[in-house]
C-alpha positions as CSV (number, residue, x, y, z in Angstrom):
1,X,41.5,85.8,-179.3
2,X,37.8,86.7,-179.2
3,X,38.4,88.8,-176.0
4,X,41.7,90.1,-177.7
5,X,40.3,91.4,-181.5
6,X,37.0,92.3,-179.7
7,X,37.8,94.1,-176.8
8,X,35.3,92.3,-174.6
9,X,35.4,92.1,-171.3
10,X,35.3,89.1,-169.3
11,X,31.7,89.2,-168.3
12,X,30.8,89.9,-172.2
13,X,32.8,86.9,-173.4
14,X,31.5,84.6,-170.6
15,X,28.1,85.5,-171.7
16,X,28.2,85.1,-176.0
17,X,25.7,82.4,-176.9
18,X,25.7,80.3,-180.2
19,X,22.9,82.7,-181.5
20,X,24.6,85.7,-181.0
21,X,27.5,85.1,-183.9
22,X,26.4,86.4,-187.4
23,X,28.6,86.0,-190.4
24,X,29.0,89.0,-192.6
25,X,30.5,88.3,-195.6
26,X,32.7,91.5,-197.0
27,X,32.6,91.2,-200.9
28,X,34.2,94.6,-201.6
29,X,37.7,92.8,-199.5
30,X,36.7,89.0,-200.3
31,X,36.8,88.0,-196.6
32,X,34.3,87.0,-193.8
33,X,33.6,89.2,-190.7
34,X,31.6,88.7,-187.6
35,X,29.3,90.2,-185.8
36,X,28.7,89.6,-182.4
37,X,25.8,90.7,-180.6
38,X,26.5,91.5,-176.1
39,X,23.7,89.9,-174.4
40,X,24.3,92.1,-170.9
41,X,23.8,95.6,-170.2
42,X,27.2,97.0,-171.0
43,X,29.0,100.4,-169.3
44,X,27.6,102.0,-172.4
45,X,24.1,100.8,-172.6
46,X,21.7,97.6,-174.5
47,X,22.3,96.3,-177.7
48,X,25.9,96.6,-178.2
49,X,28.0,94.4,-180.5
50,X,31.2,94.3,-182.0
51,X,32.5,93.5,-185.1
52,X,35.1,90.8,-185.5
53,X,37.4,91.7,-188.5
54,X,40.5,89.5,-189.2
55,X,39.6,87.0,-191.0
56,X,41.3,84.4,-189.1
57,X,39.8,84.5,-186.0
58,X,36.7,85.5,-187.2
59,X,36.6,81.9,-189.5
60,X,38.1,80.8,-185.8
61,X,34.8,82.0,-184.2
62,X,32.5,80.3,-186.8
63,X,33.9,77.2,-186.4
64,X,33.8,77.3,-182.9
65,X,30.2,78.2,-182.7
66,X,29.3,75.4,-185.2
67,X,31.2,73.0,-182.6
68,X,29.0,73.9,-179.6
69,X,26.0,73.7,-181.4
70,X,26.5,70.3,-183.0
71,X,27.9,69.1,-179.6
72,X,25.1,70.5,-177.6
73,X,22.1,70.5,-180.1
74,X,21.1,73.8,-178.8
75,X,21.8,76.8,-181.0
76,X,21.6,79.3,-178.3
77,X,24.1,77.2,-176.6
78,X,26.9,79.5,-174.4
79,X,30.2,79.5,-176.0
80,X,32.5,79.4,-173.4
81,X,30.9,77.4,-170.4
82,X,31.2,78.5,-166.8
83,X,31.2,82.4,-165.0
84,X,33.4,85.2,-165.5
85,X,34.4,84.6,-162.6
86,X,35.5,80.9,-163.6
87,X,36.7,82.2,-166.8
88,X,39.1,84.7,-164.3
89,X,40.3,81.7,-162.3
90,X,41.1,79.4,-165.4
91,X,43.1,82.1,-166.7
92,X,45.5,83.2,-163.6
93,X,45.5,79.1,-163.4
94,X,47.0,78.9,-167.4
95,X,49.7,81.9,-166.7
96,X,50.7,80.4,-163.7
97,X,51.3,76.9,-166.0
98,X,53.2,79.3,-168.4
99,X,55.0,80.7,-165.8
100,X,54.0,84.4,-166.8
101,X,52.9,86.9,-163.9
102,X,48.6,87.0,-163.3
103,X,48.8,89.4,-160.9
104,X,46.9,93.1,-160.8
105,X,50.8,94.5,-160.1
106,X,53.2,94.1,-163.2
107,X,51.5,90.7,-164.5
108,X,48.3,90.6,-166.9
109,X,45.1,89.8,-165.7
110,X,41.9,88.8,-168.4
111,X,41.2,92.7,-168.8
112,X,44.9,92.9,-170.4
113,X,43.1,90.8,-173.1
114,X,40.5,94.2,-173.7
115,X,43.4,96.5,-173.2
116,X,46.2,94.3,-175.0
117,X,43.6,94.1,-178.1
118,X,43.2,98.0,-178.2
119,X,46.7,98.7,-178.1
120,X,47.5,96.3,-180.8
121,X,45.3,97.5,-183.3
122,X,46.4,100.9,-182.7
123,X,50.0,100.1,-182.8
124,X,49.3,98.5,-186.6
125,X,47.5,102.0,-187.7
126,X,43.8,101.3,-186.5
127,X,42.3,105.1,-186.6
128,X,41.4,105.8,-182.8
129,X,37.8,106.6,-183.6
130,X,37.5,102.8,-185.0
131,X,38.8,101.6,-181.8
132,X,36.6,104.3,-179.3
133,X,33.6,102.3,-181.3
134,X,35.2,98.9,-180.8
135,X,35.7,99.9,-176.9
136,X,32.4,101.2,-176.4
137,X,33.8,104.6,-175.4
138,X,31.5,107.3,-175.0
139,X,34.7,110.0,-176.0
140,X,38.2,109.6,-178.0
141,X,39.7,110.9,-175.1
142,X,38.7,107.8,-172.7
143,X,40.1,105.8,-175.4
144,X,43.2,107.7,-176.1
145,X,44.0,107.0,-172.4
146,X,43.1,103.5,-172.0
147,X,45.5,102.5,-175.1
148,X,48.1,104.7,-173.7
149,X,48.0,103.2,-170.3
150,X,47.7,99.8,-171.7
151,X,50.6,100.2,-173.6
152,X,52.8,101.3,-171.0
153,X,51.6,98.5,-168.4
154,X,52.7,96.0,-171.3
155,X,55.9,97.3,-171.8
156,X,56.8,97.4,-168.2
157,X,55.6,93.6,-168.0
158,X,58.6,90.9,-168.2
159,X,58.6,88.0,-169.0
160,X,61.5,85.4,-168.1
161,X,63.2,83.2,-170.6
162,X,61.9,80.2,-169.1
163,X,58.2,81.5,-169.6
164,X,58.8,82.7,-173.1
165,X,60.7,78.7,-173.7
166,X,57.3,77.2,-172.3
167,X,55.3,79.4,-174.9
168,X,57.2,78.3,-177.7
């Protein structure tokens, strides 16, 4: 969900420490937001960070941070443990439990998570300058393209009945 309503990708999520989640608390709606601050150099340059908006996964997020740190003790603490390149192999590993394509060719890999994000928020009226900001796309164009591409590589992914029973 983090990589999904953030548009992060994998190396960014694999790389979010405790320290880096700030609640922001939005009076004028009555619900919590989060910020989250990208440790790495990203394609667009230092100190990037992202905003976390639905409520629900945002309140997800908290609690999740507050679970590492008491667990760990150490409020720098990563969030998700291991390597993006961990983080790639435990995902193709969960799809292939759920039975639903991981590869580059028709299936979804962890950037479908940046890409499926995008597309959703547009799809439910997000203005595409909100999401070119979100992305961390240097032009509305770039981002224009990536939604569009994303949403035609989701709707020409399948899934089989038996995967969509074993998500259920």
């Amino acid at each position: 969900l983090v990589g999904f309503d953030g548009y992060l990708r994998v190396s960014e999520l694999a790389d979010v420490r405790a320290s880096d989640i700030h609640e922001v608390d939005d009076v004028v709606r009555g619900y919590t937001k989060v910020l989250v601050n990208l440790r790495e150099k990203t394609k667009t340059g230092r100190n990037q960070s992202f905003l976390m908006r639905r409520g629900p996964v945002a309140g997800l997020l908290l609690s999740w941070k507050e679970y590492v740190v008491a667990q760990t003790g150490d409020p720098t603490a990563k969030l998700f443990p291991g390597t993006s390149e961990q983080f790639s192999r435990l995902w193709k590993r969960s799809l292939e439990v759920l039975g639903v394509p991981s590869t580059a060719i028709g299936g979804y890999t962890p950037a479908s998570l940046r890409a499926g994000g995008a597309t959703w928020h547009y799809s439910a009226g997000m203005p595409i300058g909100e999401i070119m900001w979100v992305l961390r796309h240097e032009t509305e164009k770039t981002a224009r393209h990536y939604v569009q591409a994303a949403g035609a590589a989701m709707a020409s992914a399948k899934l089989s009945s038996a995967a969509v029973a074993r998500m259920d």
